[in-house]
C-alpha positions in Angstrom: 56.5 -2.7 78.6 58.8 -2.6 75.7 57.5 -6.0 74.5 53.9 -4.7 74.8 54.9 -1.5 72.8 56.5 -3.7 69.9 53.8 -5.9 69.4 51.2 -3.1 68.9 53.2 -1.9 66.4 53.6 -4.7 64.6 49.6 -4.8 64.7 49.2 -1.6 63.2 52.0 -2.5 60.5 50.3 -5.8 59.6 47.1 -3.9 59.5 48.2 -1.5 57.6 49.8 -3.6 54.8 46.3 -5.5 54.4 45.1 -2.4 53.6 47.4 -1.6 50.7 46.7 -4.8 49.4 42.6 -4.7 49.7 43.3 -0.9 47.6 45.6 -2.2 44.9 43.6 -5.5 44.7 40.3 -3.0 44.0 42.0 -1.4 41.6 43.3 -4.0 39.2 40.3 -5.6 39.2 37.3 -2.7 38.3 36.6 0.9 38.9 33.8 2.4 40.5 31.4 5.4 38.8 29.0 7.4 39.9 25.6 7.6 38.5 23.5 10.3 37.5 21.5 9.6 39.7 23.5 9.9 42.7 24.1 6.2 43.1 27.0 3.6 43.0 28.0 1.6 40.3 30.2 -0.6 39.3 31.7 -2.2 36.4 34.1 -5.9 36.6 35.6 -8.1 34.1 34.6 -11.4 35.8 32.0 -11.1 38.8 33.9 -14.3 40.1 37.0 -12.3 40.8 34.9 -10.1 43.5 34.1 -11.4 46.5 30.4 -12.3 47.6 30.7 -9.9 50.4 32.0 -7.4 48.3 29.7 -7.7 45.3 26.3 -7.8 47.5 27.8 -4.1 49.3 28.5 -2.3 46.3 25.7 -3.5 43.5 22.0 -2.5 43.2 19.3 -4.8 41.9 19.2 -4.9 38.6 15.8 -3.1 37.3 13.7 -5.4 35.3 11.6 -3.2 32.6 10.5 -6.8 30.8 6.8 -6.8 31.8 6.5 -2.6 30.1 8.0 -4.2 27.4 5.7 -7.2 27.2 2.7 -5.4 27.9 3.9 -3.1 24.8 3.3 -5.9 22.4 0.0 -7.4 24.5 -1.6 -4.4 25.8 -2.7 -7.2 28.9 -3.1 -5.5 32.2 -2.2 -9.1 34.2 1.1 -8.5 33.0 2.0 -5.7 35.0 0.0 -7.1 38.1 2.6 -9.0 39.6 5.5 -6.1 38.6 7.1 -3.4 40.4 8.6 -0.1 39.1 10.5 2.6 41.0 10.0 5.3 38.1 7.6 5.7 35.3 9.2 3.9 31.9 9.6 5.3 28.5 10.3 2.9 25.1 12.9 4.3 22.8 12.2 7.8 21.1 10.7 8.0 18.0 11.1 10.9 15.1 8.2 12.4 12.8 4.6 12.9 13.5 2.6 11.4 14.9 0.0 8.8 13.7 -2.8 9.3 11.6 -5.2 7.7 13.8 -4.4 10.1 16.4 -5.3 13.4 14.6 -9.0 12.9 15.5 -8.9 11.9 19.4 -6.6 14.4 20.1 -8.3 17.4 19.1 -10.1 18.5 22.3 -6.5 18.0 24.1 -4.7 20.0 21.7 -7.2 23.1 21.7 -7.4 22.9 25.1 -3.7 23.2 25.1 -3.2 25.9 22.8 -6.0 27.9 24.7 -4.7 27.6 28.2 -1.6 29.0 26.2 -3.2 31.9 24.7 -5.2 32.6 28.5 -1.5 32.7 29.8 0.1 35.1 26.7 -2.9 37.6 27.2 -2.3 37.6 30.9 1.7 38.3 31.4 1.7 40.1 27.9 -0.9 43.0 29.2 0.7 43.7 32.4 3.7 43.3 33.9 2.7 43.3 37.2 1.5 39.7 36.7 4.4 38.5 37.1 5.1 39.6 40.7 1.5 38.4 41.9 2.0 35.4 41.0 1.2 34.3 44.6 -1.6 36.7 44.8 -3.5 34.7 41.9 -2.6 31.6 42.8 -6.1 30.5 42.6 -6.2 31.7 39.1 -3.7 29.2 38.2 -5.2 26.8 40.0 -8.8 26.7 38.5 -6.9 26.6 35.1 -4.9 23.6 35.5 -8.0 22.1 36.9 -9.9 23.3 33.6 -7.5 21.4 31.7 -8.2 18.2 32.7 -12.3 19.0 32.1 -11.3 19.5 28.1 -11.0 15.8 27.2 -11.5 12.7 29.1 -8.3 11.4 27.9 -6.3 14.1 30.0 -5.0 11.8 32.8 -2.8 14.5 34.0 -1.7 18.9 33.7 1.1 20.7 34.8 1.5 24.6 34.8 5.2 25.5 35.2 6.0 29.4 35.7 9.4 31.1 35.4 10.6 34.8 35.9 13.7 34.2 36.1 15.3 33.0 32.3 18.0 31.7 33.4 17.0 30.0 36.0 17.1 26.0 35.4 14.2 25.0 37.2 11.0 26.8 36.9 9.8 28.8 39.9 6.1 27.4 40.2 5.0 24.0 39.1 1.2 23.1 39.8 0.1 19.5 38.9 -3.8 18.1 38.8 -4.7 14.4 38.2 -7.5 12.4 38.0 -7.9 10.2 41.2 -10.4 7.0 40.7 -12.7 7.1 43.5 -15.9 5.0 44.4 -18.4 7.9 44.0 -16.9 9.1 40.6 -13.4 11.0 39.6 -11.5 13.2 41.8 -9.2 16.0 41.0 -5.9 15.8 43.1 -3.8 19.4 43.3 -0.6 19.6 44.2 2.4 22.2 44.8 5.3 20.3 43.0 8.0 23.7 43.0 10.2 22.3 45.3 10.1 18.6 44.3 11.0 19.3 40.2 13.5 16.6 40.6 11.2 14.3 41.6 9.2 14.6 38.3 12.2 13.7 36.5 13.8 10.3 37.6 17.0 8.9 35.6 16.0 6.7 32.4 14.0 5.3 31.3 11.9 7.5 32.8 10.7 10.4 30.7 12.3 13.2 31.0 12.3 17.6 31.2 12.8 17.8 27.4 9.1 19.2 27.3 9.9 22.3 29.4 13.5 22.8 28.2 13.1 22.7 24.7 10.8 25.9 25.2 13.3 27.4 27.4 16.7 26.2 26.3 16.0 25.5 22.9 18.9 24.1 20.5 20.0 25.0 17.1 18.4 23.5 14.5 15.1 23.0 16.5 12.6 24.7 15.1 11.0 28.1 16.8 7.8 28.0 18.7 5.2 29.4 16.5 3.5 32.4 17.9 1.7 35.1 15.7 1.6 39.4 16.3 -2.0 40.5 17.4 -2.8 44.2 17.7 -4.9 44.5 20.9 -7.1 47.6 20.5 -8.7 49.2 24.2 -12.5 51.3 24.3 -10.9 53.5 27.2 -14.6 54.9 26.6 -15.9 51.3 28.2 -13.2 49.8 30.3 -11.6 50.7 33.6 -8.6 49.2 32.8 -6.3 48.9 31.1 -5.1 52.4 31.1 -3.9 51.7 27.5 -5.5 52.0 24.3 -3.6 50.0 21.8 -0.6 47.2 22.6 0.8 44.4 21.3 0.6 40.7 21.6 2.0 36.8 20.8 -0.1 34.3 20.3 0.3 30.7 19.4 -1.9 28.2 18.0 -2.6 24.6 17.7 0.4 23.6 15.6 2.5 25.2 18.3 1.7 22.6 20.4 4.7 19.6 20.6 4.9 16.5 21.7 7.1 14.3 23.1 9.6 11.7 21.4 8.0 8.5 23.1 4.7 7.7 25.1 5.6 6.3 28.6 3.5 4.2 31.6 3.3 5.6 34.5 4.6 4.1 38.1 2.2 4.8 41.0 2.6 3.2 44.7 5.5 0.7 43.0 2.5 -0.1 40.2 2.2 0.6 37.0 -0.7 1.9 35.4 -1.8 -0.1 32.5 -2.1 2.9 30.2 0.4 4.3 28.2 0.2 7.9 28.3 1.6 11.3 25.8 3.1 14.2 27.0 1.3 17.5 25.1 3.4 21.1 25.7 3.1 24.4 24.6 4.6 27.8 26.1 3.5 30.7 26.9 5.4 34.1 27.0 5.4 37.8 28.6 6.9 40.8 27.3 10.2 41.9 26.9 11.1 45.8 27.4 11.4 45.9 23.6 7.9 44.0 23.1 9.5 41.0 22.0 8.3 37.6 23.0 10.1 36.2 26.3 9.5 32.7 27.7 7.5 32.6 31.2 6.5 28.9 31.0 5.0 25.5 29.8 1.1 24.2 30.0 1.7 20.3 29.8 -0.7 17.9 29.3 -0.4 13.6 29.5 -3.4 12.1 27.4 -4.1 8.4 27.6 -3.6 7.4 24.3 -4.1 3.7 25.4 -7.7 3.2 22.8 -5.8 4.9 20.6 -4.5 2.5 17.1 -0.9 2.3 16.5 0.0 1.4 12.8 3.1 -0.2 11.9 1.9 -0.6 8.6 1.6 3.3 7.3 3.9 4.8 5.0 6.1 8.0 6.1 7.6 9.4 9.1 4.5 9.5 11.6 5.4 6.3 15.2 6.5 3.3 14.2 5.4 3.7 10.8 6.8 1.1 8.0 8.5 -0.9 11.0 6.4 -4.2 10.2 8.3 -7.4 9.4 6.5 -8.2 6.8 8.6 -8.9 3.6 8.6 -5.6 1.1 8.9 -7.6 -1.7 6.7 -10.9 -1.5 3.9 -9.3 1.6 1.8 -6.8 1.8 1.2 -5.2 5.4 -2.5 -4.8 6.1 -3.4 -3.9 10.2 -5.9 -5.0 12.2 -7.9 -1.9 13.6 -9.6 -1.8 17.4 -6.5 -3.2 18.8 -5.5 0.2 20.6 -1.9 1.5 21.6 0.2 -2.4 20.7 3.1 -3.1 18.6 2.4 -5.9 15.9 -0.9 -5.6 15.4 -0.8 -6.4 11.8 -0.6 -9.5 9.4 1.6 -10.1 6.8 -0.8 -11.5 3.3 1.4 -12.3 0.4 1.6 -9.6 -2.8 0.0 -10.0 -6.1 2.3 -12.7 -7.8 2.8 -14.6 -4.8 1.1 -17.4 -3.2 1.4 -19.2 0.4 2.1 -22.7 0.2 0.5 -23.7 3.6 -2.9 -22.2 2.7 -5.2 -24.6 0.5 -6.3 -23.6 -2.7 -10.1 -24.1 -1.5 -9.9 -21.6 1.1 -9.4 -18.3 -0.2 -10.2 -15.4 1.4 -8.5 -12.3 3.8 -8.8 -14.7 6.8 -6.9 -17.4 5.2 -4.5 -15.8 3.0 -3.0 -13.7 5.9 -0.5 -14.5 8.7 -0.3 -12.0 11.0 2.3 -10.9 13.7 4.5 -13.1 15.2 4.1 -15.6 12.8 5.5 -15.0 8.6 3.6 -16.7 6.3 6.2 -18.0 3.3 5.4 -16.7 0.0 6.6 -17.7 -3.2 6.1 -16.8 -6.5 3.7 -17.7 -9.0 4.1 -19.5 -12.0 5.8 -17.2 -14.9 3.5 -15.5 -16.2 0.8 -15.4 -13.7 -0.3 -12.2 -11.9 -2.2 -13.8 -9.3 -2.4 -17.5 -8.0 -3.3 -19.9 -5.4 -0.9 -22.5 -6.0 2.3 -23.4 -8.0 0.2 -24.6 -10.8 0.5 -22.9 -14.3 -2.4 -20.6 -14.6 -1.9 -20.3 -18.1 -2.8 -23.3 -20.9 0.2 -24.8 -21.3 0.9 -25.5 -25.2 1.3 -28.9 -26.5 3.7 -27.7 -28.9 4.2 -31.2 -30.8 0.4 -31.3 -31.5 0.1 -27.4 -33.0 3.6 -28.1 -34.8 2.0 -31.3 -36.3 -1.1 -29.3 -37.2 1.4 -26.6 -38.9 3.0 -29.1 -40.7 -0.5 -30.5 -41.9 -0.9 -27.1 -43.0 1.7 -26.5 -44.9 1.4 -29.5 -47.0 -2.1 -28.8 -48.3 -0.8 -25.0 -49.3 2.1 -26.3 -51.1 -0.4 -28.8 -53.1 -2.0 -26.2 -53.5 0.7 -24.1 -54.6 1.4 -27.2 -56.6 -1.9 -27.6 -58.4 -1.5 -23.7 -59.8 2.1 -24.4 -61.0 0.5 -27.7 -63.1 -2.7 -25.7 -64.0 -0.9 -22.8 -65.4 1.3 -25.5 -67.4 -1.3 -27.9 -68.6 -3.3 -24.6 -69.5 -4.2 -25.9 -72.9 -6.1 -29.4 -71.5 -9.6 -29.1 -72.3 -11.0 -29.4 -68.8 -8.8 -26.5 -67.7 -9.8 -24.6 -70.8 -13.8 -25.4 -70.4 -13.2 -24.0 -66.4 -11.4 -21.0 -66.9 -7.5 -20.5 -66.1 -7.6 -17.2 -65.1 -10.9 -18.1 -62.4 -9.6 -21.7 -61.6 -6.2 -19.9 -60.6 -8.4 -17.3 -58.9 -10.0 -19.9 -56.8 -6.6 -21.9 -55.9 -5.1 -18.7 -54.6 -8.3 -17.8 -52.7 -8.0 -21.2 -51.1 -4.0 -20.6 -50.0 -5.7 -17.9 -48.3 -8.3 -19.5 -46.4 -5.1 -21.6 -45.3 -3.3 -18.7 -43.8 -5.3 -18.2 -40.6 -4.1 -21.1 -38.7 -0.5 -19.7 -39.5 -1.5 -16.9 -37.5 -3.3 -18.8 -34.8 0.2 -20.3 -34.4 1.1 -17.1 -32.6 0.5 -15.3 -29.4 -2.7 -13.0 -30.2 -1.7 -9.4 -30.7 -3.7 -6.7 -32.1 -1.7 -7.3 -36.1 -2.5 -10.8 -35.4 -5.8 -10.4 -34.8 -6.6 -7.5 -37.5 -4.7 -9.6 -39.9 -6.6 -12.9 -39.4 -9.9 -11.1 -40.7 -8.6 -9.8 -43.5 -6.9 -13.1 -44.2 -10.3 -15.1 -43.5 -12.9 -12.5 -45.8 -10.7 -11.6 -48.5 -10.2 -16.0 -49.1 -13.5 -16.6 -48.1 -14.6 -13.6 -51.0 -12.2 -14.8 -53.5 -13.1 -18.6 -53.4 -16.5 -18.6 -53.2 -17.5 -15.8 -55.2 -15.4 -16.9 -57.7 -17.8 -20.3 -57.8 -21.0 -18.4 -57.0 -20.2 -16.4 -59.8 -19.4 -19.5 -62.3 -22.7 -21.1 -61.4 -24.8 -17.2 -61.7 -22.7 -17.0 -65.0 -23.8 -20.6 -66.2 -27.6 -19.9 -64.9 -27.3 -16.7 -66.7 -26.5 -18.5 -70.1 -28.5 -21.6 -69.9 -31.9 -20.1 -68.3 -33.0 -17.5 -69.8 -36.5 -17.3 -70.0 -36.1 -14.4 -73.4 -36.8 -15.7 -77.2 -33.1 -14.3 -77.4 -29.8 -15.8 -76.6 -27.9 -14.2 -73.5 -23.9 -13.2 -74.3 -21.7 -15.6 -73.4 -20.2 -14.1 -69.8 -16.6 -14.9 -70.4 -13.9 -15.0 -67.1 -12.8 -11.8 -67.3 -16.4 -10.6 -67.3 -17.0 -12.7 -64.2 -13.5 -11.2 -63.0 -14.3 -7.9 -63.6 -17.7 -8.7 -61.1 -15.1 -10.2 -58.6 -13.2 -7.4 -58.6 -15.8 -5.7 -57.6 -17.0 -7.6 -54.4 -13.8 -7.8 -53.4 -14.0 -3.9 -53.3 -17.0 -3.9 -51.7 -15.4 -6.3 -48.9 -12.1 -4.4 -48.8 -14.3 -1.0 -48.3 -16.1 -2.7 -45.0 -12.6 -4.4 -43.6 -11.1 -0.8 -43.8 -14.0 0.6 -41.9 -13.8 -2.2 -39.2 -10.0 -2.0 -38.8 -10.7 1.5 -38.2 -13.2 0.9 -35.9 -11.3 -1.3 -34.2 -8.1 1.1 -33.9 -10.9 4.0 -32.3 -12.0 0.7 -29.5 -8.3 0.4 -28.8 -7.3 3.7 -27.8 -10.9 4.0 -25.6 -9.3 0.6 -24.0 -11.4 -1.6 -25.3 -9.2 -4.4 -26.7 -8.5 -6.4 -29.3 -7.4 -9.8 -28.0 -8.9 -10.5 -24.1 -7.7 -13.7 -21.8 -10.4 -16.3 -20.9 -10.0 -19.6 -19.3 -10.4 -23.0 -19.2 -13.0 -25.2 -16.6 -10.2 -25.5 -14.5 -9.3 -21.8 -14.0 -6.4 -21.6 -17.1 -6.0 -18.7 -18.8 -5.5 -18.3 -22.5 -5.5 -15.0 -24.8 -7.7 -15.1 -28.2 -8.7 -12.7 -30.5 -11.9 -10.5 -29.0 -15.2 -11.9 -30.8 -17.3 -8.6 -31.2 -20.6 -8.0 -33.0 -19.4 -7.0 -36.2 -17.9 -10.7 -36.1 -20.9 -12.7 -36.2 -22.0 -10.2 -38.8 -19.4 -10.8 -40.6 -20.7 -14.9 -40.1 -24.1 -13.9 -41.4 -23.0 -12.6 -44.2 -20.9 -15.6 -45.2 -23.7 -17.8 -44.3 -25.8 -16.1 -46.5 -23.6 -15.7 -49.4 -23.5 -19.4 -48.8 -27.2 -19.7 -49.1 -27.0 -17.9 -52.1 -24.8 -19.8 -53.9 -26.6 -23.1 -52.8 -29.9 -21.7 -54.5 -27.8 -21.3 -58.0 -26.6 -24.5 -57.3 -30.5 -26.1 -57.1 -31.0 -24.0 -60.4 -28.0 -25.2 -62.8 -27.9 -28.6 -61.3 -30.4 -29.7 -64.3 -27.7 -28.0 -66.4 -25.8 -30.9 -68.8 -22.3 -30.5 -68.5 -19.1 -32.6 -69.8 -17.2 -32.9 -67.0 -19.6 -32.1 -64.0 -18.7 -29.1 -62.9 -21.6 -27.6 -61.0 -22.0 -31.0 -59.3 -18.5 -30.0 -57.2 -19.1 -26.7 -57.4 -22.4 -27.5 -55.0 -20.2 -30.2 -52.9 -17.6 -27.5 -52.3 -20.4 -24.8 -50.9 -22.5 -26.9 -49.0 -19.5 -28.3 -47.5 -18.4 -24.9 -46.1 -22.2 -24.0 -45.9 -22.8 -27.1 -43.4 -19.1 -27.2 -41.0 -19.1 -23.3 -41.2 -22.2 -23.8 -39.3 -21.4 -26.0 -37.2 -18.1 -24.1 -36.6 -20.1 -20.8 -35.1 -23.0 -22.7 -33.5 -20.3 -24.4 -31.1 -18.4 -21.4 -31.0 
């Protein structure tokens, strides 16, 4: 017996040491927590240092909200087919308004909201008896919620919650109607939720009560709801009742209405529905003693907003708005409309400035130019200089410097032979060819021609509006000064020589024929004022001066803008030209000593013939 007795205590001692261990083995190796939810956690550093037993008793399956996400991005009912939920799912919150392309469908639901609000207000706010029959009108209430749904075929789903107690953290009534699919047409289901509120609210990411407790536990900083004073004015005369003949009221309106953070898709039977759907609350209020607003509960509203488009491309703080991929700096975010409630529904098309390397040059268009979401098209820049582009290529003419510098050059050595040939005229000023010419006019027409020299100086440079003013003034004033000084030598010679009177005609010496220069210059200085003018008025109404054409193969290049007082300016020359070839016919008879109205006719009808040919190609 005594043997017996000792080995069942040193069972229970064996036992009981085990036991210590199994706790202080627990211990060091996690801790447990309880969930909001009611349910058992548990959190280890290395699932391998848990048992199998141990871990399969204490853990939960681990919920798999993959397929809401997916079907976020795809809007593809198949992808939810073969998923389960246990509670309706809700994506992360979002802040600001909500889209622009929800203003419009939403209307009905949000009038129908704010009115059902404003039904309610009048109700508890003209009697306070209301508020203790509150089962004696049950029907009331339950016609209205029924209404609500009748408002808008996007109403999936309204809720009327009721309070008289404000403190109380769980409303007193709660009546829900739904739309029901059936095989002969929609049905309206009804139910009594007041003692299941929990069971509206499951732990995340299920939505949760933030629609009825921001009404009735509102925090600071959240904004008030917005309800306007009415004066509500009784014919006693007319009505029964109310025994009263002027009272007060609260009403709210459509921008009362909130909404919530985040759509969310519903769970039903395990399934959920392939629709995502948006809570729409307002309140509604009775009257305190003092006639001051007080809270008696929410009209809720879920609208399927599943149709409805979802920009990621907009600009602001409405859903989702500017959270495209797209680069800020090289693409441009353009959506693609009809696509409903998806995320990336948008392609990325590469700025002004930029081009995509993978796209061919011979297929531009919106199509082709755009990459849209998941894939990034690769954008680079243009060439410098280039607003716009298909390719890499330069889209400007690229200068063969070397030629234009060897043209420059060419330049510059006729103007200093010519500078040259004024320096030995002036100094063999007493040699009788130079003497029987003229000095003053053959100087006269050597500095005209330096002139007629300066314009590819100036074509040299980058057009601007100096350069282009300044080549026209460079261009007449030469062309004036050259050949009126020979037109005039020839007339003066005619003038002499020809006359048909008994009498001899004064000799017209160079500065006579000066003195008529001077004044065509005048006359030509007059109309280059009046066209520089002009042209100064065109440029403030933004018509310009210089203007960028292009080459056959799409090159750019600026030049000076050719308008019609140019070619007028070409007609006159042409004619002057004419002019001057006539003399030329008349003196050509004329003997002279050392030829001089034979290369006074080569020099104009030279100009007259590549002049010409210079504006007919041009």
């Amino acid at each position: 017996m005594c043997i017996f007795s000792f080995l069942v205590f040193l069972t229970l001692l064996m036992q009981h040491l085990m036991l210590i261990q199994a706790l202080s083995f627990t211990n060091n190796t996690g801790s447990y927590t309880e969930l909001s939810s009611g349910t058992v956690g548990y959190f280890s550093p290395e699932p391998s240092e848990v048992t199998a037993g141990t871990s399969k008793s204490l853990t939960k399956p681990e919920e798999d909200w993959s397929p809401a996400e997916i079907f976020l991005y795809t809007a593809d009912p198949s992808t939810l087919e073969e998923a389960s939920c246990p509670r309706a799912y809700s994506p992360t919150g979002q802040t600001g308004l909500l889209p622009a392309s929800f203003n419009d469908p939403l209307q009905p639901a949000l009038n129908a909201v704010a009115n059902a609000a404003n039904f309610l207000n009048m109700i508890f706010q003209a009697s306070d008896l209301r508020e203790s029959t509150v089962q004696e009108d049950m029907e009331w209430y339950h016609g209205l919620v029924r209404a609500l749904l009748e408002a808008d075929t996007l109403i999936e789903q309204a809720l009327l919650t009721f309070d008289a107690d404000p403190t109380a953290p769980v409303p007193q009534l709660v009546l829900r109607a739904t739309r029901k699919p059936m095989a002969k047409g929609q049905t309206i289901v009804l139910q009594d939720l007041s003692k299941d509120w929990e069971s509206l609210h499951k732990p995340s990411p299920a939505p949760d009560d933030s629609w009825f407790r921001s009404f009735k536990f509102p925090v600071s900083g959240q904004p008030a709801t917005a309800l306007t004073k009415r004066v509500l004015l009784n014919d006693l005369n007319t009505l029964d009742t109310p025994k009263w003949g002027q009272g007060d009221s609260y009403v709210t309106s459509r921008s009362g209405v909130r909404w919530a953070t985040a759509p969310f898709l519903d769970c039903k039977e395990g399934r959920f529905v392939p629709s995502w759907m948006l809570t729409l609350s307002n309140s509604f209020y009775g009257l305190k003693p003092d006639l001051t607003p007080e809270f008696r509960g929410v009209i809720r509203v879920d609208v399927n907003i599943q149709n409805l488009d979802l920009n990621q491309c907009a600009n602001g703080n409405s859903w989702f708005a500017d959270t495209h991929q797209c680069n800020r700096t090289t693409m441009q975010c353009v959506p693609i409309p009809g696509r409903g409630f998806r995320l990336g529904q948008y392609c990325c098309r590469c700025r002004v400035g930029y081009y995509n390397p993978e796209i061919p040059p011979e297929e531009p268009g919106f199509v082709n130019d755009s990459v849209c979401y998941p894939n990034m098209p690769i954008c680079l820049p243009c060439w410098p200089g280039c607003k716009s582009c298909q390719d890499g290529a330069p889209c400007w003419v690229q200068e063969d410097w070397l030629l234009r510098a060897a043209v420059l050059a060419m330049q510059g050595v006729f103007m200093l032979l010519i500078f040259v040939s004024m320096m030995a005229a002036y100094r063999h000023r007493r040699n009788r060819r130079i003497r029987a010419s003229g000095l003053f006019l053959l100087e006269t027409i050597l500095f005209g021609s330096l002139l007629l020299y300066f314009p590819v100086f100036i074509l040299y440079f980058r057009p601007s509006t100096f350069r282009c003013i300044l080549l026209r003034w460079v261009r007449m004033l030469g062309f004036s000064i050259v050949y009126g000084t020979v037109t005039l030598k020839m007339y003066g010679v005619l003038k002499v020589f020809l006359s048909r009177t008994a009498h001899r005609v004064p000799y017209m010496s160079s500065l006579h024929l000066l003195r008529i220069l001077g004044v065509m210059l005048m006359t030509v200085s007059w109309f280059l004022c009046a066209w520089t003018v002009g042209i100064l008025q065109n440029r403030d109404r933004n018509i310009p001066v210089f203007i960028t054409s292009s080459t056959s193969d799409g090159q750019g290049f600026n030049l000076c803008y050719l308008d019609r007082w140019d070619y007028m300016m070409a007609v006159a020359e042409l004619l002057f030209l004419c002019w001057g070839s006539s003399l030329w016919t008349a003196v050509r008879p004329v003997p002279s000593a050392f030829h001089e109205p034979r290369y006074m006719g080569i020099a104009i009808h030279n100009e007259l013939l590549f002049s010409s040919m210079f504006h007919v190609f041009r």
